[in-house]
Backbone as a chain_set.jsonl record, in Angstrom:
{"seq": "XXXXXXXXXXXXXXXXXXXXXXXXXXXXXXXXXXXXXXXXXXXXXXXXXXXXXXXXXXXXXXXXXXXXXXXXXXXXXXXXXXX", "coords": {"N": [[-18.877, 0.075, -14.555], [-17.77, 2.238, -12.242], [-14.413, 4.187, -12.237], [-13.276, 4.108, -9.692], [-13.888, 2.079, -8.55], [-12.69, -0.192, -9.716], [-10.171, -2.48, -10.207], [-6.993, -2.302, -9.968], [-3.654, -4.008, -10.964], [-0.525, -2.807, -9.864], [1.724, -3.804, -10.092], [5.199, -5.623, -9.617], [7.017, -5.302, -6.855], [9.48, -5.646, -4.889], [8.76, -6.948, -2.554], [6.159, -8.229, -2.848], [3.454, -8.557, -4.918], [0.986, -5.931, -5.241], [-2.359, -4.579, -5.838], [-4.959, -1.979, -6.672], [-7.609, -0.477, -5.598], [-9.491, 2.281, -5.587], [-9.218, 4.56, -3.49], [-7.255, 2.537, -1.855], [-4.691, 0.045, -1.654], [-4.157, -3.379, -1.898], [-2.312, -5.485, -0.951], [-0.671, -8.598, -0.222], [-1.527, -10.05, 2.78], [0.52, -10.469, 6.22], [2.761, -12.175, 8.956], [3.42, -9.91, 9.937], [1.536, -7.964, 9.394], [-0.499, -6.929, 11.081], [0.684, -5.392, 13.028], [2.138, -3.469, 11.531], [-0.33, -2.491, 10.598], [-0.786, -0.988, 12.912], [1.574, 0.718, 13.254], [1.035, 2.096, 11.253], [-1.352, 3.541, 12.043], [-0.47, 5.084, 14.372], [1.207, 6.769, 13.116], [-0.213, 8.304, 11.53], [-2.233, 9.338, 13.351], [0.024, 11.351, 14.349], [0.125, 13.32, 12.379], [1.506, 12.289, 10.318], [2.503, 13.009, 6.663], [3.82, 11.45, 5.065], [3.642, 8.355, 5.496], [1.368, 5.757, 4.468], [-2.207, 5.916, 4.846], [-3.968, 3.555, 7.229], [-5.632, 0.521, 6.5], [-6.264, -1.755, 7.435], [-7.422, -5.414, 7.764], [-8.863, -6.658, 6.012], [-9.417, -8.99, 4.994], [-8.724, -12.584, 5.384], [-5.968, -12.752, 4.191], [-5.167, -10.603, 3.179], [-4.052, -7.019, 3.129], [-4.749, -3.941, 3.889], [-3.846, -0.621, 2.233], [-3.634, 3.396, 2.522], [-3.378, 4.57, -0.569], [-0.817, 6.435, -1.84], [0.71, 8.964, -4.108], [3.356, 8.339, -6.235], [6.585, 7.139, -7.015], [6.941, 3.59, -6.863], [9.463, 1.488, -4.818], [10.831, -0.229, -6.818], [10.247, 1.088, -9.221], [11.307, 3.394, -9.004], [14.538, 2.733, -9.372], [14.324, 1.491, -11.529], [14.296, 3.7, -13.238], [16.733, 4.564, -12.936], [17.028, 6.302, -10.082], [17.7, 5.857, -6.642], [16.242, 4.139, -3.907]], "CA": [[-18.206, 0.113, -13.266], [-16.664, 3.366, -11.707], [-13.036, 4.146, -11.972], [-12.39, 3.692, -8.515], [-14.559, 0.272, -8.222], [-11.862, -1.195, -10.709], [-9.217, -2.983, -9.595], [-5.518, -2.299, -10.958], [-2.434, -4.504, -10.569], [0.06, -2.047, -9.541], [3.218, -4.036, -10.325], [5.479, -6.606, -8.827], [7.272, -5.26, -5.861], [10.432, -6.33, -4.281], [8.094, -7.889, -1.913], [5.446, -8.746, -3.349], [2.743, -8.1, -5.648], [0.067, -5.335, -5.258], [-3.271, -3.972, -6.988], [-5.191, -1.138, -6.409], [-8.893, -0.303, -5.703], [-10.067, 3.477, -5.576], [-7.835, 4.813, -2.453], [-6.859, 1.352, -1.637], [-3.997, -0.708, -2.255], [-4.495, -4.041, -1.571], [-1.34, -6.397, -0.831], [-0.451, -10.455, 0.613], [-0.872, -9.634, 4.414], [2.118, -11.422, 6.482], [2.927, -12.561, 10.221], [3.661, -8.432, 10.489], [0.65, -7.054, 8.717], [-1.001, -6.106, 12.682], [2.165, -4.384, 13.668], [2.121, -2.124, 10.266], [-1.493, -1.611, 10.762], [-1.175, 0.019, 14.267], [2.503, 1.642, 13.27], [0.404, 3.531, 10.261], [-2.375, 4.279, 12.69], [0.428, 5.875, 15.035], [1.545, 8.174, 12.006], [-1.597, 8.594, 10.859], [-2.43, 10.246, 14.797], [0.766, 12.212, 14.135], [0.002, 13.479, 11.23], [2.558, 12.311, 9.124], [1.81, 13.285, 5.346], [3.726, 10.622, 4.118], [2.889, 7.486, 5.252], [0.253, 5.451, 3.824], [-3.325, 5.695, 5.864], [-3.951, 2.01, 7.364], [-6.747, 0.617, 6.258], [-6.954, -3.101, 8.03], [-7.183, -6.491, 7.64], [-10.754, -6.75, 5.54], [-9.653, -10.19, 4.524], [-7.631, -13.328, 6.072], [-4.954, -13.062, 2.941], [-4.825, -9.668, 2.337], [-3.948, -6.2, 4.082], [-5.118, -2.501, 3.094], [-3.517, 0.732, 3.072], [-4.181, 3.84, 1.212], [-2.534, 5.054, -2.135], [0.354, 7.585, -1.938], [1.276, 9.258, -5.631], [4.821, 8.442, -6.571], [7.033, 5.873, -7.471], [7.585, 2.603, -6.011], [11.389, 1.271, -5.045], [11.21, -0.605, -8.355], [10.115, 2.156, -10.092], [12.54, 4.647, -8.832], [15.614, 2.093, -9.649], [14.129, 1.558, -13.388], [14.091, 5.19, -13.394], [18.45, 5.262, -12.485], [17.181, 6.299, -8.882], [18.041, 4.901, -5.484], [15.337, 4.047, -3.254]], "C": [[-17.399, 1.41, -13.174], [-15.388, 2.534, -11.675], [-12.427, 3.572, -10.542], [-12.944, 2.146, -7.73], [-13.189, -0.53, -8.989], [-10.437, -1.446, -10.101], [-8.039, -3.564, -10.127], [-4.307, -2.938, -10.44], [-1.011, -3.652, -10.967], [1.671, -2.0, -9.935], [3.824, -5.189, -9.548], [6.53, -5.79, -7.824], [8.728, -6.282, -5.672], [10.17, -6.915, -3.403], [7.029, -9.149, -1.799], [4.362, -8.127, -4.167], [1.442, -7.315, -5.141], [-1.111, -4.379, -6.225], [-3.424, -2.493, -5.957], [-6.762, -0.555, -6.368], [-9.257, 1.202, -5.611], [-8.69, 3.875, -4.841], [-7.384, 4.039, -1.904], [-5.942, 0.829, -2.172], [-3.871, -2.046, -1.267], [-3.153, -4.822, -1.865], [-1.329, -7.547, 0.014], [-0.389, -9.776, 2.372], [0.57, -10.475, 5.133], [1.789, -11.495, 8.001], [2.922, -10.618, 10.919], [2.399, -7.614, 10.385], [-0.316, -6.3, 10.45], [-0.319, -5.406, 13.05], [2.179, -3.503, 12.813], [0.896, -1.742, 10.099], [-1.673, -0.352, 11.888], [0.314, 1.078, 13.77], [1.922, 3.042, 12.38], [-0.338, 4.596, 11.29], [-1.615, 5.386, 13.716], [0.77, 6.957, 14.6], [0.78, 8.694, 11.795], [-1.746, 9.958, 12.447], [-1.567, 11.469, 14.766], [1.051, 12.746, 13.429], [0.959, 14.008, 10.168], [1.926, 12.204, 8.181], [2.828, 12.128, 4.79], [3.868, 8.781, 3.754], [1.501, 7.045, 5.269], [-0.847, 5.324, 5.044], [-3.803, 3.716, 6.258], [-5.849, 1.721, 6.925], [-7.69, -0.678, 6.69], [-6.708, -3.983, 7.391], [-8.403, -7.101, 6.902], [-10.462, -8.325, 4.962], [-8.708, -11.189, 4.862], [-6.15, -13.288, 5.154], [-4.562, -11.689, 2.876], [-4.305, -7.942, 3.683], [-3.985, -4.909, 3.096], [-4.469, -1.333, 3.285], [-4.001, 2.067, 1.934], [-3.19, 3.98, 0.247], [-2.05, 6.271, -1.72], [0.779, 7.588, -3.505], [2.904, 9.507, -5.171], [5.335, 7.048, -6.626], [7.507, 5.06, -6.154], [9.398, 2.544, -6.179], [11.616, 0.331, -6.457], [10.975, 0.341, -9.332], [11.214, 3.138, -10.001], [13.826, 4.168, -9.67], [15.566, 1.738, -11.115], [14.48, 2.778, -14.143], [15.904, 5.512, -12.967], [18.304, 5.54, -10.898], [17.931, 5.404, -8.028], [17.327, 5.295, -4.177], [16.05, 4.496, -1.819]], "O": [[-16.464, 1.632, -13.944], [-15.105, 1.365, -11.415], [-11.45, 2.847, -10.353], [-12.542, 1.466, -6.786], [-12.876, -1.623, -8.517], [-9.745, -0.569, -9.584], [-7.869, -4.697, -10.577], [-3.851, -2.432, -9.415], [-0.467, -3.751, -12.066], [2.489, -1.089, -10.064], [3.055, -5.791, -8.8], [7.335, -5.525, -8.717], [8.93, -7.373, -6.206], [11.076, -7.649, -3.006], [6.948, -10.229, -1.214], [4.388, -6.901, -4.06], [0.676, -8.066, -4.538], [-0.769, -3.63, -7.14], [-2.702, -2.027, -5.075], [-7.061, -0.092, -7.469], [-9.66, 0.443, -4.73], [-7.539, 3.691, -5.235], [-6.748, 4.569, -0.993], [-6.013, 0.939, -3.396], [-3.559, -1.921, -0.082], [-2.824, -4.837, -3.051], [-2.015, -7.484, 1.034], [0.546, -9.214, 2.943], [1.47, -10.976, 4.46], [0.739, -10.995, 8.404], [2.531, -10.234, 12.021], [2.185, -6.687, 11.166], [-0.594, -5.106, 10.568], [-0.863, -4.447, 13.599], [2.25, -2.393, 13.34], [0.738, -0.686, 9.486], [-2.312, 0.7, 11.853], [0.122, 2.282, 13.936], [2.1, 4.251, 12.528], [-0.167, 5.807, 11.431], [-2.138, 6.491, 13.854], [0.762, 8.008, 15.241], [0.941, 9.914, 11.828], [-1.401, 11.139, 12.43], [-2.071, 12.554, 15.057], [2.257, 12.984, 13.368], [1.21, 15.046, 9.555], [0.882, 11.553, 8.218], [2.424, 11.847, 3.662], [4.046, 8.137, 2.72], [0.593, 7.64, 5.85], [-0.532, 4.75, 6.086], [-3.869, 2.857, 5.378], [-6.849, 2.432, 7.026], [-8.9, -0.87, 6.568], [-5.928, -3.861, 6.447], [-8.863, -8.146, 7.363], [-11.444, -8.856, 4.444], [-7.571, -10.762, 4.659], [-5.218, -13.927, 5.643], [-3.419, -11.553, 2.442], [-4.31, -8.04, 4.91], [-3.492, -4.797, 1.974], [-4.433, -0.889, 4.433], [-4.548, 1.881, 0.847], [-2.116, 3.396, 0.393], [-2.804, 7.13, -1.262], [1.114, 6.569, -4.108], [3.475, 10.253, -4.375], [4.697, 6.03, -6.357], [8.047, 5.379, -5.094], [10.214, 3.053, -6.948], [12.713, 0.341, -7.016], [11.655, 0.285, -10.356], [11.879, 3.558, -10.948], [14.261, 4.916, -10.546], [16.571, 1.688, -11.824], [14.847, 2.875, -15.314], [16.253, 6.667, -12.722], [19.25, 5.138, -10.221], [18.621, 4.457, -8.406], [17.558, 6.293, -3.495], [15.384, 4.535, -0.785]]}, "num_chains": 1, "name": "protein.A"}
């Protein structure tokens, strides 16, 4: 299986838990997940570099966006930061 077929659990989140498929990160969709699909797609149009590209709703449970390099807000705060 290709690297980017494989599918990495990313961490636990102050929200919730997400993996990771190629340029995909795959997280629990929610009552919001339509509203943060079209707000990306908005950025996305305006080509903001640094939020995540939307990537949909490919499954009733789940919601897609792409992968941005750098640390999550739990990561930063492990790290002494402040998100």
């Amino acid at each position: 299986m290709a690297e980017d077929e494989v599918e990495r659990h990313l961490g636990d989140g102050t929200l919730n838990a997400v993996t990771r498929k190629g340029r995909w990160v795959h997280r629990p969709s929610s009552p919001n997940s339509e509203f943060v699909q079209r707000l990306l797609a908005v950025l996305q149009g305006a080509n903001c570099r640094w939020a995540p590209e939307p990537g949909g709703l490919p499954a009733e449970d789940h919601e897609r966006v792409s992968f941005i390099e750098g640390l999550a807000d739990w990561e930063l705060r492990e790290a002494g930061g402040d998100p």
